[in-house]
Backbone as ProteinMPNN parsed JSONL, in Angstrom:
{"seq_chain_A": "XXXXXXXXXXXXXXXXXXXXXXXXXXXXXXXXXXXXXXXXXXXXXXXXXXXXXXXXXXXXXXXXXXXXXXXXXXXXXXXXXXXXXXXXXXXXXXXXXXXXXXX", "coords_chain_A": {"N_chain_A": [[34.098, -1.28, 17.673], [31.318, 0.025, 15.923], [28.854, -0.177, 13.552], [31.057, -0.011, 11.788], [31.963, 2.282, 12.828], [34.777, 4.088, 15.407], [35.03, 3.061, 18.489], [34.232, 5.811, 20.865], [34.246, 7.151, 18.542], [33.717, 11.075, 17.564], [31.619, 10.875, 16.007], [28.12, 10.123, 15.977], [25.591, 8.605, 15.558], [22.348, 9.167, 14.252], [19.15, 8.856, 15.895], [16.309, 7.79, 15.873], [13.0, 9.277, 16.398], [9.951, 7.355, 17.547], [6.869, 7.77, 17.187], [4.513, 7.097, 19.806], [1.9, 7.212, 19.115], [1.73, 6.727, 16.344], [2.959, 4.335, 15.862], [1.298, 2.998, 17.778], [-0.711, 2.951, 15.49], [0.084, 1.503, 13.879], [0.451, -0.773, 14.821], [-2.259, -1.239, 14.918], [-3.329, -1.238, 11.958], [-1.431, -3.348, 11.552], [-2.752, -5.494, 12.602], [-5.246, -5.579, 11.94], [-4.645, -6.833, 8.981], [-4.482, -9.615, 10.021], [-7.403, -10.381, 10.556], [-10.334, -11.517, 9.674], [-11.998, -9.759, 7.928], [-9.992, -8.221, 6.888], [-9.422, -9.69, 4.792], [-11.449, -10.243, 3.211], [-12.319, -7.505, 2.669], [-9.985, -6.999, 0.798], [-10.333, -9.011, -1.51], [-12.499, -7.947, -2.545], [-11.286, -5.395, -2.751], [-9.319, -6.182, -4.804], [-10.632, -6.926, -7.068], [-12.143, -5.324, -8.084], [-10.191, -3.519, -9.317], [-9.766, -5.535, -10.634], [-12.012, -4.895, -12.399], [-11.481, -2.349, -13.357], [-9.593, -2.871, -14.927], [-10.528, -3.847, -17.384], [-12.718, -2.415, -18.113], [-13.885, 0.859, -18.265], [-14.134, 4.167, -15.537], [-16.912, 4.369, -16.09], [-18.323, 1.676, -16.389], [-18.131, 0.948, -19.161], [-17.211, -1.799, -20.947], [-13.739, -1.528, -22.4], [-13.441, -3.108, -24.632], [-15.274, -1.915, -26.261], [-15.803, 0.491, -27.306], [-14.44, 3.099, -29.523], [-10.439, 3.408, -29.735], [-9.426, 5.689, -29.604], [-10.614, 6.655, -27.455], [-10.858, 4.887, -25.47], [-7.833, 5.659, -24.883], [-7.843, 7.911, -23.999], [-9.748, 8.292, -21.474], [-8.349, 6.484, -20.052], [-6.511, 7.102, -18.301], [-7.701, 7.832, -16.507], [-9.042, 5.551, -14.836], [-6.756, 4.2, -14.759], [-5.596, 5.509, -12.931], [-7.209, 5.151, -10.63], [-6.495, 2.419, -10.225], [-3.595, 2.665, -9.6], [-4.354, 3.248, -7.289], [-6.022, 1.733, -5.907], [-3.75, -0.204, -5.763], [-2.127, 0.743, -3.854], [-3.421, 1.034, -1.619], [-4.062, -1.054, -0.689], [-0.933, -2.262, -0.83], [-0.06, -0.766, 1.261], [-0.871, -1.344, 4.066], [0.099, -4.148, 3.953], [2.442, -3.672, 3.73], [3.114, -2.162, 5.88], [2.262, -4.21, 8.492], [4.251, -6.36, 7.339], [6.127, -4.858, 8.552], [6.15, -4.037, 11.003], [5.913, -7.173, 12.192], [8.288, -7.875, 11.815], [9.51, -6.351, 13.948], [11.481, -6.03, 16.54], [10.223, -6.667, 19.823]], "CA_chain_A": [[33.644, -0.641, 16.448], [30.016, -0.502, 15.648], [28.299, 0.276, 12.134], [32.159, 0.486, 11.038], [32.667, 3.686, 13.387], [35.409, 3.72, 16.323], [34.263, 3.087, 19.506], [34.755, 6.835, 21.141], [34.368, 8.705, 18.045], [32.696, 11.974, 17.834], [30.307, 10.972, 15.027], [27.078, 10.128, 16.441], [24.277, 8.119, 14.566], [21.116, 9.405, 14.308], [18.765, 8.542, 16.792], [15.198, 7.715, 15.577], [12.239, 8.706, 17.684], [9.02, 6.753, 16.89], [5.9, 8.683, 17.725], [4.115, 6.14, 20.427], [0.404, 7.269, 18.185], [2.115, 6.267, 14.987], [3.519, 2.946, 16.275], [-0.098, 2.479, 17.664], [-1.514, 2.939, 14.837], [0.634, 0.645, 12.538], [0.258, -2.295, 14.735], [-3.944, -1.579, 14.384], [-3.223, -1.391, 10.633], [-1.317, -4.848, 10.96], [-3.594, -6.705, 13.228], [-6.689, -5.558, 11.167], [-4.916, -7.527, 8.091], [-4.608, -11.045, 10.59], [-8.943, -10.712, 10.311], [-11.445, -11.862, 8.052], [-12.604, -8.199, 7.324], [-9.094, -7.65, 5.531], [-9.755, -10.565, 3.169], [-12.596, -9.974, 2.281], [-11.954, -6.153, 1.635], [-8.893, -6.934, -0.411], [-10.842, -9.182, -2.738], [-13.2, -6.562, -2.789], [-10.451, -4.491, -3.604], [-9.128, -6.887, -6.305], [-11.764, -7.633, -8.016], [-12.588, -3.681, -8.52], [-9.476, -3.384, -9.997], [-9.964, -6.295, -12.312], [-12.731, -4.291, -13.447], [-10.822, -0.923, -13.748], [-8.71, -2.989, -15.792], [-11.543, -4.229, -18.594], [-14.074, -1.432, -18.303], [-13.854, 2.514, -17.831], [-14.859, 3.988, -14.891], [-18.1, 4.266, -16.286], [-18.807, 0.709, -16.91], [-18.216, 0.294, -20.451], [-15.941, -2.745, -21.46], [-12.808, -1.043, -23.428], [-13.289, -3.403, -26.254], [-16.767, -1.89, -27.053], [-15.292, 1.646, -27.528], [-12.976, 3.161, -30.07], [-8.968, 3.342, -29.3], [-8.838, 7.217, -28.971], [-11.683, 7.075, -26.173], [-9.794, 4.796, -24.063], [-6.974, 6.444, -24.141], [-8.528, 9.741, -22.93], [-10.116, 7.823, -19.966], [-7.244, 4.85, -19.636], [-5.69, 7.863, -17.075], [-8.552, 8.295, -15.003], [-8.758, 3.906, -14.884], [-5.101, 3.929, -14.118], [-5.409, 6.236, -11.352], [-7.675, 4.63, -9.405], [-6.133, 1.115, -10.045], [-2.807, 2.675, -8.392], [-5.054, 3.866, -5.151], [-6.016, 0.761, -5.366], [-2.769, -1.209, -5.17], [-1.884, 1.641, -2.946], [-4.015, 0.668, -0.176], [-3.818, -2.736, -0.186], [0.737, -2.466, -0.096], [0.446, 0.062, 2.226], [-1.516, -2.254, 5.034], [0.612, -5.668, 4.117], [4.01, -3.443, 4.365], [3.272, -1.894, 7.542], [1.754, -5.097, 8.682], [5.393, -6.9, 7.608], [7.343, -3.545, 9.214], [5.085, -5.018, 12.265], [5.805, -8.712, 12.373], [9.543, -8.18, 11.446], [10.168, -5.13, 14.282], [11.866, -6.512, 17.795], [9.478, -6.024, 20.813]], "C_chain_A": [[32.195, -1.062, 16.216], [29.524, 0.093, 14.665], [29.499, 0.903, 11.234], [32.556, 2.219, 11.592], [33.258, 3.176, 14.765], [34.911, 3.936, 17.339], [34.787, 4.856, 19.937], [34.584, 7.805, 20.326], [33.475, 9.851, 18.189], [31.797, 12.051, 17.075], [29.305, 10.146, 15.684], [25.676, 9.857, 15.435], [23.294, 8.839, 14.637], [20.127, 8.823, 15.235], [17.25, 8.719, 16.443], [14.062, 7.796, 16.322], [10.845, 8.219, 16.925], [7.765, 7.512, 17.798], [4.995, 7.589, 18.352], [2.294, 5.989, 19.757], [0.545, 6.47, 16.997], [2.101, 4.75, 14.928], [1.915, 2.257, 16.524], [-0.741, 2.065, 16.485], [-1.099, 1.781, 13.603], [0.293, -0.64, 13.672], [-1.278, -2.28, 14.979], [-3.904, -1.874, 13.225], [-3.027, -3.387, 10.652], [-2.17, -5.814, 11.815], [-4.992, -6.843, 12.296], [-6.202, -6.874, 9.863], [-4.637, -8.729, 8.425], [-6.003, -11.094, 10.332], [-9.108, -10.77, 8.982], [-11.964, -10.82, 6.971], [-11.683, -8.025, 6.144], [-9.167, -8.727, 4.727], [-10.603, -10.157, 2.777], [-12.431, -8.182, 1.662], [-10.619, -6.241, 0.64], [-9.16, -8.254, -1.359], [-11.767, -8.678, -3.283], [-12.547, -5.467, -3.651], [-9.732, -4.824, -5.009], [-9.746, -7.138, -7.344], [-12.326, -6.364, -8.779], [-11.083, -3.077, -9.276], [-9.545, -3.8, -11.047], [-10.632, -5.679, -13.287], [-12.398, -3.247, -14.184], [-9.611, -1.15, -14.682], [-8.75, -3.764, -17.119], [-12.608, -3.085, -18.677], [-13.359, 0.095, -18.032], [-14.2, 2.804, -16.915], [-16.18, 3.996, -14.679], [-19.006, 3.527, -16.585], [-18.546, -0.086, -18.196], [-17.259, -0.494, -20.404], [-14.754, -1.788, -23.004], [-12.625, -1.381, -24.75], [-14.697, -2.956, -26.917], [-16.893, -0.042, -27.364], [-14.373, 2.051, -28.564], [-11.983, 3.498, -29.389], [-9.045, 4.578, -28.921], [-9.499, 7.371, -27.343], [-10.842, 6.277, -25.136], [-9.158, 5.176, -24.118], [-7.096, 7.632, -23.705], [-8.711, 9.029, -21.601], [-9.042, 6.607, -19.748], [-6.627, 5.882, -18.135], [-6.354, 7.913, -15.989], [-8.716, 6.757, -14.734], [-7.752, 3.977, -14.15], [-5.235, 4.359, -13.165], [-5.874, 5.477, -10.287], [-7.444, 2.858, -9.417], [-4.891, 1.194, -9.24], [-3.14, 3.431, -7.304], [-5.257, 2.538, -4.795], [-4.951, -0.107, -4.873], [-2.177, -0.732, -3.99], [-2.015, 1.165, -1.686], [-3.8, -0.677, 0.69], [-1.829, -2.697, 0.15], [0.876, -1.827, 1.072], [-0.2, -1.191, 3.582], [-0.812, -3.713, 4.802], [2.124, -4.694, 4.093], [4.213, -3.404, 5.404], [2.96, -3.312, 8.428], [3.623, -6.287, 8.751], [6.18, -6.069, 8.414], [6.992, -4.75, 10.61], [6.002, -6.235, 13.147], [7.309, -8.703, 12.428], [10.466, -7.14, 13.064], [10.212, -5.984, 15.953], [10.474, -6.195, 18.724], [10.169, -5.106, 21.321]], "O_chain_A": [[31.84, -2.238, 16.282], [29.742, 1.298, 14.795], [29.391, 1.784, 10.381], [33.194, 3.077, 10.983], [32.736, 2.236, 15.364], [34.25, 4.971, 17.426], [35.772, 5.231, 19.301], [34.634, 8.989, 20.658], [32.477, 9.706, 18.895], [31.033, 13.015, 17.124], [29.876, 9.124, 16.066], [24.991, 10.662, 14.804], [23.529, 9.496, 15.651], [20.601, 7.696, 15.377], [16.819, 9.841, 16.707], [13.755, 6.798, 16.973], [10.622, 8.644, 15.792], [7.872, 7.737, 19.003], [4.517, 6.909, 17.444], [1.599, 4.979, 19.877], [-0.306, 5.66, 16.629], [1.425, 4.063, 14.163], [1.397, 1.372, 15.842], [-1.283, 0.962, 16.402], [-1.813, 1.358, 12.694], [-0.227, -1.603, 13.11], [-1.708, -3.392, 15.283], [-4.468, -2.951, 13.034], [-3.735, -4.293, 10.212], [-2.135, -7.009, 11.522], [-5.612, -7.871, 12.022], [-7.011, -7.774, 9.64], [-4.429, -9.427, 7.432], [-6.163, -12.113, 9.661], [-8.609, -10.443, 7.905], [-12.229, -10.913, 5.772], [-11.998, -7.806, 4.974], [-8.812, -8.404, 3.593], [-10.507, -9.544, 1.714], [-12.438, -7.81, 0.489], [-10.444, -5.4, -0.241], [-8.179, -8.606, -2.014], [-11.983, -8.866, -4.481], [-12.908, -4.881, -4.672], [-9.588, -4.089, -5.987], [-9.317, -7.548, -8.422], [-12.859, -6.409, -9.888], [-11.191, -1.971, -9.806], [-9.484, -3.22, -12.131], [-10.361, -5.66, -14.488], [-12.775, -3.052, -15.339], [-8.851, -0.294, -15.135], [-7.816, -4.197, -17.793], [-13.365, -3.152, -19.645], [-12.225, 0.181, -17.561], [-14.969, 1.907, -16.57], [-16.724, 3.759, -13.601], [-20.131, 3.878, -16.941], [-18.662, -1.301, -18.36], [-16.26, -0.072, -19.821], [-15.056, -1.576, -24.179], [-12.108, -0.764, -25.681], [-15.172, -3.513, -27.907], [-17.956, 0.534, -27.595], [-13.361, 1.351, -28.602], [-12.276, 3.967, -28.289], [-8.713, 4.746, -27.747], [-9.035, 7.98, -26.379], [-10.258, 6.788, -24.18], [-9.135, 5.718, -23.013], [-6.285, 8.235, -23.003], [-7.884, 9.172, -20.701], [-9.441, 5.755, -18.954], [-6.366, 5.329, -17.066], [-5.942, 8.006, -14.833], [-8.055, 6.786, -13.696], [-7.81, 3.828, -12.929], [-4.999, 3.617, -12.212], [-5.245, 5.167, -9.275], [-8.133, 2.119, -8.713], [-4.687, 0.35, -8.368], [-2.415, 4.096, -6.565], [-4.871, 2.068, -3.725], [-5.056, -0.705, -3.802], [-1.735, -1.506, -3.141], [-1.142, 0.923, -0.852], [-3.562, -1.102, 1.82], [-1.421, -3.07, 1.25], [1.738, -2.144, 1.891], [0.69, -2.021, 3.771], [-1.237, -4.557, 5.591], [3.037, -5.333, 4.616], [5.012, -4.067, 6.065], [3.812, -3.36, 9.315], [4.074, -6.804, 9.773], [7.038, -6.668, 9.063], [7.464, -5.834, 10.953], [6.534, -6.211, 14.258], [7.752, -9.597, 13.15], [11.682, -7.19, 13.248], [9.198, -6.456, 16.467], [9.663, -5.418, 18.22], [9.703, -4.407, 22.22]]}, "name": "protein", "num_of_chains": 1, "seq": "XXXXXXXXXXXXXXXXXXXXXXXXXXXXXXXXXXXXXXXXXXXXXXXXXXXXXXXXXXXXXXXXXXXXXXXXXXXXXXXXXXXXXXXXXXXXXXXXXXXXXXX"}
């Protein structure tokens, strides 16, 4: 019995094929974030968040504005604070997919 089905039966798992470009390309993704480059761009990237998460994207600090105005622009802020977290999970998931996936 394997995955709780009888040896012999006629149900038939799924059979995953991995595209040999794709696969490439995720273990460039995760080797890039073993270098120095990906630190430094993901406190690059942190730190531009911090700001997108005291200022507008136009600079101003939120407390030097009235309440209605940030919340008009708090959406366009938000947005690009989840591209930002975006980028950065997507490159430390694939990166664990990576590290965690048999040879």
């Amino acid at each position: 019995m394997k995955y709780g089905i009888p040896e012999g039966s006629s149900i038939d798992l799924p059979v995953s094929q991995v595209d040999p470009e794709s696969k490439s390309r995720e273990r460039q993704m995760a080797a890039f974030t073993e270098k120095p480059e990906w630190k430094l761009l993901k406190e690059h990237l942190e730190a531009r968040k911090k700001f997108y998460q005291l200022c507008l994207p136009n600079g101003t600090p939120i407390t030097e504005i009235p309440m209605e105005e940030v919340a008009a622009r708090w959406v366009a802020a938000n947005t690009i604070i989840q591209e930002i977290d975006a980028i950065i999970s997507t490159y430390e998931e694939v990166a664990q997919s990576v590290r965690t996936q048999t040879p």
